[in-house]
C-alpha positions, 0 to 999 in steps of 0.5 A: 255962592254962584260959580259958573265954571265956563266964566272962570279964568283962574289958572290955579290954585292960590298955594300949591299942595307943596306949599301947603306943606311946606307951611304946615309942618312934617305930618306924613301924608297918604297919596293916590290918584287915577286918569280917566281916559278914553279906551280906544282913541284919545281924544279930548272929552267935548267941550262941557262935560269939564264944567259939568262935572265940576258943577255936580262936584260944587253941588255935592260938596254943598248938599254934604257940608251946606255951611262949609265953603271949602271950594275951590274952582279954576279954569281947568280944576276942582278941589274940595275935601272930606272930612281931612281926605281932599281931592284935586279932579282936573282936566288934563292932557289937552282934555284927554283926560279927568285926573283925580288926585287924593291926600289925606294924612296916613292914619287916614288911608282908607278915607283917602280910597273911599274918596277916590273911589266916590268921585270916580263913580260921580265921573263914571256916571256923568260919562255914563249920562253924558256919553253913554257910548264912549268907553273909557279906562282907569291909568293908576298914578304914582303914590310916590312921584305924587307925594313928591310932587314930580311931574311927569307922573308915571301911570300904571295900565291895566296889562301892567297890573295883569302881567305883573300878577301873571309873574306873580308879583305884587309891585310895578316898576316905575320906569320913570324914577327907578324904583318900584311900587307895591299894588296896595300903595298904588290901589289903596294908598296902602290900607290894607284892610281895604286891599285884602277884602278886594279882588285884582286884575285876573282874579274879578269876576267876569260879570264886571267887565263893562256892558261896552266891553262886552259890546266890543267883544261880540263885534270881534268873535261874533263873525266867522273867520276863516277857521271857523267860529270861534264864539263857538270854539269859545263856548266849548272851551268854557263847558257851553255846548248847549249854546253851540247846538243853538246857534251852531246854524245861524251865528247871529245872522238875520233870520228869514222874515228879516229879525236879526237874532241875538249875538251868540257871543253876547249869550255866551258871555251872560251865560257863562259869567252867571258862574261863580268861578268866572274870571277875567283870568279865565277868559283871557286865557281862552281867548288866546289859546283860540289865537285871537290875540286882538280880543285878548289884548283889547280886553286886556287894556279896559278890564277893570284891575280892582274891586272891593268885596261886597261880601266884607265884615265892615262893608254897610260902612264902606258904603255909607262913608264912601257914599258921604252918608248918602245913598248911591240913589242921591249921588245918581240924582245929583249927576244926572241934573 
Protein backbone atom coordinates (compact mmCIF):
# COMPACT_ATOMS: atom_id res chain seq x y z
CA UNK A 1 0.00 0.00 0.00
CA UNK A 2 1.00 3.65 -0.95
CA UNK A 3 -0.57 6.58 0.87
CA UNK A 4 0.23 9.92 -0.05
CA UNK A 5 -1.27 11.87 2.68
CA UNK A 6 -1.31 15.39 1.14
CA UNK A 7 -3.70 13.70 -1.84
CA UNK A 8 -6.01 12.37 0.74
CA UNK A 9 -9.55 13.98 0.71
CA UNK A 10 -11.28 11.78 3.10
CA UNK A 11 -12.66 13.72 5.90
CA UNK A 12 -12.88 10.91 8.47
CA UNK A 13 -13.43 7.78 9.66
CA UNK A 14 -15.65 5.37 8.08
CA UNK A 15 -17.37 4.54 11.75
CA UNK A 16 -16.81 6.67 14.42
CA UNK A 17 -15.23 5.25 17.67
CA UNK A 18 -18.93 5.63 19.07
CA UNK A 19 -20.17 3.51 16.72
CA UNK A 20 -17.86 1.27 17.08
CA UNK A 21 -18.99 0.77 20.38
CA UNK A 22 -22.36 0.88 19.83
CA UNK A 23 -21.93 -2.15 17.42
CA UNK A 24 -19.45 -4.21 19.39
CA UNK A 25 -20.87 -4.58 22.76
CA UNK A 26 -20.54 -3.27 26.69
CA UNK A 27 -16.62 -4.02 27.16
CA UNK A 28 -15.39 -1.17 29.32
CA UNK A 29 -12.75 0.75 27.90
CA UNK A 30 -9.82 2.92 29.19
CA UNK A 31 -9.23 6.57 27.57
CA UNK A 32 -6.65 9.11 27.88
CA UNK A 33 -5.12 11.53 25.50
CA UNK A 34 -2.79 14.79 25.16
CA UNK A 35 -2.30 18.10 22.71
CA UNK A 36 0.45 19.44 21.58
CA UNK A 37 0.88 22.72 21.03
CA UNK A 38 3.13 25.70 20.73
CA UNK A 39 4.07 27.13 24.15
CA UNK A 40 4.46 30.72 23.64
CA UNK A 41 2.01 31.59 20.65
CA UNK A 42 -0.45 29.53 19.01
CA UNK A 43 -0.15 29.49 15.71
CA UNK A 44 -0.64 26.59 13.22
CA UNK A 45 2.30 24.17 12.48
CA UNK A 46 3.59 24.92 8.82
CA UNK A 47 2.19 23.06 6.25
CA UNK A 48 3.61 19.58 6.02
CA UNK A 49 4.86 18.74 9.26
CA UNK A 50 0.95 17.08 9.39
CA UNK A 51 1.72 14.86 6.58
CA UNK A 52 5.24 14.17 7.88
CA UNK A 53 4.04 12.84 10.87
CA UNK A 54 1.68 10.78 9.39
CA UNK A 55 3.87 9.04 6.79
CA UNK A 56 6.40 8.26 9.74
CA UNK A 57 3.36 6.82 11.86
CA UNK A 58 2.18 4.54 8.46
CA UNK A 59 6.03 3.54 8.28
CA UNK A 60 6.19 2.61 11.85
CA UNK A 61 2.81 0.59 11.91
CA UNK A 62 4.65 -1.40 8.91
CA UNK A 63 7.97 -1.80 10.20
CA UNK A 64 5.84 -3.32 13.59
CA UNK A 65 3.08 -5.30 11.84
CA UNK A 66 4.37 -5.86 8.12
CA UNK A 67 1.45 -8.05 7.37
CA UNK A 68 -1.43 -6.16 9.16
CA UNK A 69 -2.74 -3.35 7.40
CA UNK A 70 -4.64 -1.83 9.87
CA UNK A 71 -4.28 2.06 8.73
CA UNK A 72 -6.08 4.30 8.25
CA UNK A 73 -5.61 7.61 6.82
CA UNK A 74 -7.65 11.00 6.33
CA UNK A 75 -7.14 14.56 5.48
CA UNK A 76 -6.73 15.71 9.01
CA UNK A 77 -5.98 12.05 10.75
CA UNK A 78 -4.23 8.88 11.51
CA UNK A 79 -5.39 5.71 13.39
CA UNK A 80 -3.44 2.57 13.97
CA UNK A 81 -3.50 0.35 16.87
CA UNK A 82 -1.15 -1.84 18.90
CA UNK A 83 -1.72 -4.87 20.30
CA UNK A 84 -5.69 -4.05 21.49
CA UNK A 85 -4.59 -0.18 22.54
CA UNK A 86 -5.28 2.09 19.39
CA UNK A 87 -4.60 5.60 18.98
CA UNK A 88 -6.37 8.61 16.99
CA UNK A 89 -3.22 11.38 16.13
CA UNK A 90 -5.14 14.31 14.58
CA UNK A 91 -4.61 17.67 13.28
CA UNK A 92 -6.66 20.10 15.10
CA UNK A 93 -7.58 23.68 16.27
CA UNK A 94 -6.82 25.01 12.67
CA UNK A 95 -3.59 23.23 12.81
CA UNK A 96 -2.48 24.69 16.14
CA UNK A 97 -2.37 21.43 17.53
CA UNK A 98 -1.48 17.55 17.26
CA UNK A 99 -3.99 15.59 19.48
CA UNK A 100 -3.50 12.25 20.10
CA UNK A 101 -6.30 10.08 21.62
CA UNK A 102 -6.01 6.62 23.02
CA UNK A 103 -8.51 3.59 24.00
CA UNK A 104 -7.77 0.16 25.09
CA UNK A 105 -9.92 -2.12 27.24
CA UNK A 106 -9.22 -1.73 30.96
CA UNK A 107 -7.41 -4.79 31.65
CA UNK A 108 -5.24 -3.09 29.29
CA UNK A 109 -4.38 0.53 30.95
CA UNK A 110 -1.04 0.32 30.94
CA UNK A 111 -0.61 -0.44 27.27
CA UNK A 112 -2.90 2.35 26.60
CA UNK A 113 0.23 4.80 28.43
CA UNK A 114 2.85 3.01 26.78
CA UNK A 115 1.22 3.80 23.43
CA UNK A 116 0.71 7.48 24.12
CA UNK A 117 3.54 7.72 25.68
CA UNK A 118 5.45 6.45 22.26
CA UNK A 119 3.58 8.38 19.63
CA UNK A 120 4.12 11.49 21.75
CA UNK A 121 8.03 10.99 21.90
CA UNK A 122 7.60 10.19 17.65
CA UNK A 123 5.84 13.96 17.66
CA UNK A 124 8.58 15.30 19.84
CA UNK A 125 10.86 14.03 17.71
CA UNK A 126 9.71 14.89 14.36
CA UNK A 127 8.94 18.73 15.99
CA UNK A 128 12.52 18.24 17.46
CA UNK A 129 14.06 17.61 13.37
CA UNK A 130 11.62 19.47 11.85
CA UNK A 131 11.61 22.87 14.19
CA UNK A 132 14.08 22.58 16.29
CA UNK A 133 13.65 26.10 17.73
CA UNK A 134 9.75 25.87 18.38
CA UNK A 135 8.75 25.02 22.12
CA UNK A 136 5.79 23.36 22.59
CA UNK A 137 3.68 22.01 25.39
CA UNK A 138 1.43 18.80 26.48
CA UNK A 139 -2.58 19.98 27.59
CA UNK A 140 -3.75 16.61 29.05
CA UNK A 141 -7.57 15.87 27.62
CA UNK A 142 -10.33 14.72 29.70
CA UNK A 143 -10.31 10.65 30.29
CA UNK A 144 -13.95 11.10 31.01
CA UNK A 145 -15.56 13.55 28.60
CA UNK A 146 -13.25 11.35 25.80
CA UNK A 147 -15.14 8.06 26.92
CA UNK A 148 -18.27 9.84 26.57
CA UNK A 149 -17.48 11.33 23.46
CA UNK A 150 -18.11 14.85 24.29
CA UNK A 151 -16.98 17.53 22.37
CA UNK A 152 -15.50 20.33 23.35
CA UNK A 153 -13.18 18.41 25.51
CA UNK A 154 -11.73 20.14 28.59
CA UNK A 155 -7.81 20.26 28.57
CA UNK A 156 -5.98 20.41 31.87
CA UNK A 157 -2.56 22.65 31.71
CA UNK A 158 0.64 22.46 33.19
CA UNK A 159 -0.20 25.29 36.26
CA UNK A 160 -3.22 23.38 36.48
CA UNK A 161 -1.70 20.27 37.72
CA UNK A 162 1.13 22.62 39.60
CA UNK A 163 -1.51 24.31 41.85
CA UNK A 164 -3.53 21.72 42.46
CA UNK A 165 -0.40 19.59 43.98
CA UNK A 166 0.50 23.03 45.87
CA UNK A 167 -3.10 22.31 47.45
CA UNK A 168 -2.14 19.08 47.80
CA UNK A 169 -4.71 17.67 45.87
CA UNK A 170 -4.51 14.91 43.70
CA UNK A 171 -7.57 15.71 41.10
CA UNK A 172 -8.51 18.50 38.83
CA UNK A 173 -11.89 20.11 38.33
CA UNK A 174 -13.48 19.97 34.97
CA UNK A 175 -15.19 23.18 34.85
CA UNK A 176 -16.71 22.26 31.53
CA UNK A 177 -18.83 19.17 32.97
CA UNK A 178 -18.92 19.68 36.52
CA UNK A 179 -17.04 16.83 38.11
CA UNK A 180 -13.61 16.32 38.95
CA UNK A 181 -10.88 13.87 37.73
CA UNK A 182 -8.10 12.25 39.36
CA UNK A 183 -4.38 12.62 38.18
CA UNK A 184 -4.00 8.98 37.50
CA UNK A 185 -7.05 8.57 35.16
CA UNK A 186 -5.91 11.56 33.63
CA UNK A 187 -1.85 10.64 33.30
CA UNK A 188 -2.19 6.98 33.08
CA UNK A 189 -5.78 6.08 32.40
CA UNK A 190 -5.54 4.91 35.86
CA UNK A 191 -2.87 2.29 36.14
CA UNK A 192 -1.40 2.85 38.84
CA UNK A 193 1.22 0.69 38.77
CA UNK A 194 2.69 3.15 35.98
CA UNK A 195 1.35 6.36 38.43
CA UNK A 196 3.23 5.31 41.65
CA UNK A 197 6.68 4.61 39.77
CA UNK A 198 6.38 8.25 38.23
CA UNK A 199 7.45 11.79 39.41
CA UNK A 200 4.84 14.83 39.16
CA UNK A 201 4.66 18.30 38.57
CA UNK A 202 6.83 20.14 41.11
CA UNK A 203 8.35 16.73 42.26
CA UNK A 204 10.55 16.10 38.54
CA UNK A 205 13.92 16.78 38.53
CA UNK A 206 15.06 20.12 37.11
CA UNK A 207 17.19 18.30 34.61
CA UNK A 208 14.17 17.79 32.75
CA UNK A 209 13.08 20.97 31.96
CA UNK A 210 13.75 21.19 28.15
CA UNK A 211 16.97 22.81 26.52
CA UNK A 212 14.55 25.52 25.14
CA UNK A 213 13.05 26.43 28.39
CA UNK A 214 16.40 26.85 29.72
CA UNK A 215 17.15 28.82 26.63
CA UNK A 216 14.14 31.33 27.67
CA UNK A 217 15.04 31.64 31.25
CA UNK A 218 18.44 32.75 30.59
CA UNK A 219 17.09 35.38 28.11
CA UNK A 220 14.95 36.68 30.90
CA UNK A 221 17.53 36.39 34.52
CA UNK A 222 20.80 36.93 32.45
CA UNK A 223 20.27 41.05 32.19
CA UNK A 224 20.72 42.93 35.15
CA UNK A 225 17.20 44.75 36.22
CA UNK A 226 17.05 47.59 38.12
CA UNK A 227 17.67 45.79 41.67
CA UNK A 228 20.50 44.03 40.46
CA UNK A 229 21.23 40.56 38.94
CA UNK A 230 19.03 38.39 39.88
CA UNK A 231 20.73 35.03 38.13
CA UNK A 232 23.23 36.18 40.85
CA UNK A 233 20.65 36.48 43.68
CA UNK A 234 19.48 33.06 42.37
CA UNK A 235 22.70 31.54 42.76
CA UNK A 236 22.76 32.40 46.23
CA UNK A 237 19.63 31.35 47.12
CA UNK A 238 20.35 27.93 45.60
CA UNK A 239 24.15 27.40 47.65
CA UNK A 240 26.15 28.52 44.38
CA UNK A 241 28.45 31.22 45.41
CA UNK A 242 31.21 30.06 43.54
CA UNK A 243 29.48 30.84 40.34
CA UNK A 244 28.35 34.39 41.78
CA UNK A 245 32.28 35.05 42.45
CA UNK A 246 32.65 34.12 38.81
CA UNK A 247 30.69 35.94 36.97
CA UNK A 248 29.81 38.69 39.86
CA UNK A 249 32.21 41.24 37.02
CA UNK A 250 30.90 40.23 33.62
CA UNK A 251 27.47 38.94 33.73
CA UNK A 252 27.75 37.49 30.55
CA UNK A 253 28.66 40.40 28.80
CA UNK A 254 31.46 40.32 25.65
CA UNK A 255 34.79 40.30 26.87
CA UNK A 256 37.22 42.84 25.61
CA UNK A 257 38.72 41.02 22.44
CA UNK A 258 34.87 40.67 21.59
CA UNK A 259 33.99 36.84 22.84
CA UNK A 260 30.81 36.89 24.13
CA UNK A 261 31.10 34.39 27.56
CA UNK A 262 28.88 31.81 28.41
CA UNK A 263 25.19 32.90 30.33
CA UNK A 264 25.85 32.97 34.09
CA UNK A 265 22.22 31.63 34.18
CA UNK A 266 22.73 28.99 31.93
CA UNK A 267 25.96 27.74 34.05
CA UNK A 268 23.91 28.17 36.90
CA UNK A 269 21.08 25.89 35.88
CA UNK A 270 23.83 22.93 34.50
CA UNK A 271 25.31 23.45 37.84
CA UNK A 272 22.66 23.34 40.04
CA UNK A 273 20.52 20.56 38.33
CA UNK A 274 23.76 18.03 38.68
CA UNK A 275 22.09 17.59 42.30
CA UNK A 276 19.92 15.08 43.13
CA UNK A 277 17.41 17.14 45.11
CA UNK A 278 16.84 19.64 42.33
CA UNK A 279 13.35 20.09 41.41
CA UNK A 280 11.18 22.34 39.48
CA UNK A 281 9.27 22.92 42.88
CA UNK A 282 12.29 24.23 44.04
CA UNK A 283 13.12 26.61 41.40
CA UNK A 284 9.67 27.98 41.11
CA UNK A 285 9.84 28.62 44.40
CA UNK A 286 13.03 30.93 44.33
CA UNK A 287 12.05 32.53 41.36
CA UNK A 288 9.35 34.21 43.19
CA UNK A 289 10.71 34.83 46.24
CA UNK A 290 13.40 36.83 43.84
CA UNK A 291 9.87 38.94 42.56
CA UNK A 292 10.20 37.52 38.92
CA UNK A 293 6.87 36.64 38.49
CA UNK A 294 7.42 36.17 34.67
CA UNK A 295 9.98 33.50 34.92
CA UNK A 296 8.05 31.79 37.22
CA UNK A 297 4.83 31.65 35.40
CA UNK A 298 6.54 31.04 32.18
CA UNK A 299 8.15 28.09 33.51
CA UNK A 300 5.20 27.27 34.84
CA UNK A 301 3.33 26.95 31.56
CA UNK A 302 6.12 24.40 29.64
CA UNK A 303 7.47 22.28 32.86
CA UNK A 304 6.80 18.91 32.04
CA UNK A 305 4.01 17.49 34.61
CA UNK A 306 4.85 13.75 34.55
CA UNK A 307 7.82 11.43 34.23
CA UNK A 308 8.10 7.89 34.79
CA UNK A 309 10.89 6.64 37.07
CA UNK A 310 13.88 4.94 35.33
CA UNK A 311 14.77 3.63 38.32
CA UNK A 312 11.51 0.77 38.48
CA UNK A 313 11.61 -2.82 39.11
CA UNK A 314 9.69 -3.52 35.59
CA UNK A 315 11.28 -0.86 33.65
CA UNK A 316 13.58 -2.86 30.51
CA UNK A 317 9.76 -3.86 30.06
CA UNK A 318 8.67 -0.67 29.99
CA UNK A 319 10.97 0.31 27.55
CA UNK A 320 10.85 -2.64 25.47
CA UNK A 321 6.64 -2.58 25.16
CA UNK A 322 6.70 1.33 25.01
CA UNK A 323 9.52 1.29 22.25
CA UNK A 324 6.95 -1.72 20.19
CA UNK A 325 9.97 -3.96 20.66
CA UNK A 326 12.41 -1.50 19.17
CA UNK A 327 15.00 0.55 20.32
CA UNK A 328 14.72 4.33 20.87
CA UNK A 329 17.78 4.12 17.93
CA UNK A 330 15.09 2.84 15.38
CA UNK A 331 12.28 4.96 16.09
CA UNK A 332 14.73 8.09 15.73
CA UNK A 333 15.80 6.45 12.37
CA UNK A 334 12.31 6.41 11.54
CA UNK A 335 11.43 9.99 12.43
CA UNK A 336 14.34 11.49 11.15
CA UNK A 337 13.77 10.02 7.28
Amino acid sequence: MLDIPALVRTNGLRRSWTEEEEEDGEEALAYGGVRVVPAEHLTPFPCGLFHKLQVNLCRWSHQQKPEDDDVRLWANGVRLSQGRAEVLVLLVNHGQGVELRVRGPDSERASCYMLLDLISSMVDGLLATTLPGLMTVKHYLSPQQLREHHEPIMVYQPRDFFRAQTQRETSLANTMAGYKESFSSILTFGCTEVYQQASLGADIHASDISLLARRKLCRLLDPPDAMGKDWCLLAMNLGLTELVAKFSTTNGTPGEEGASLPSPMALLLREWSGRPDSTVGILLAKLRELGRRDAADFLLKVSPVFRVSPEGASQESYRTICNGGTSHNSISSVISR
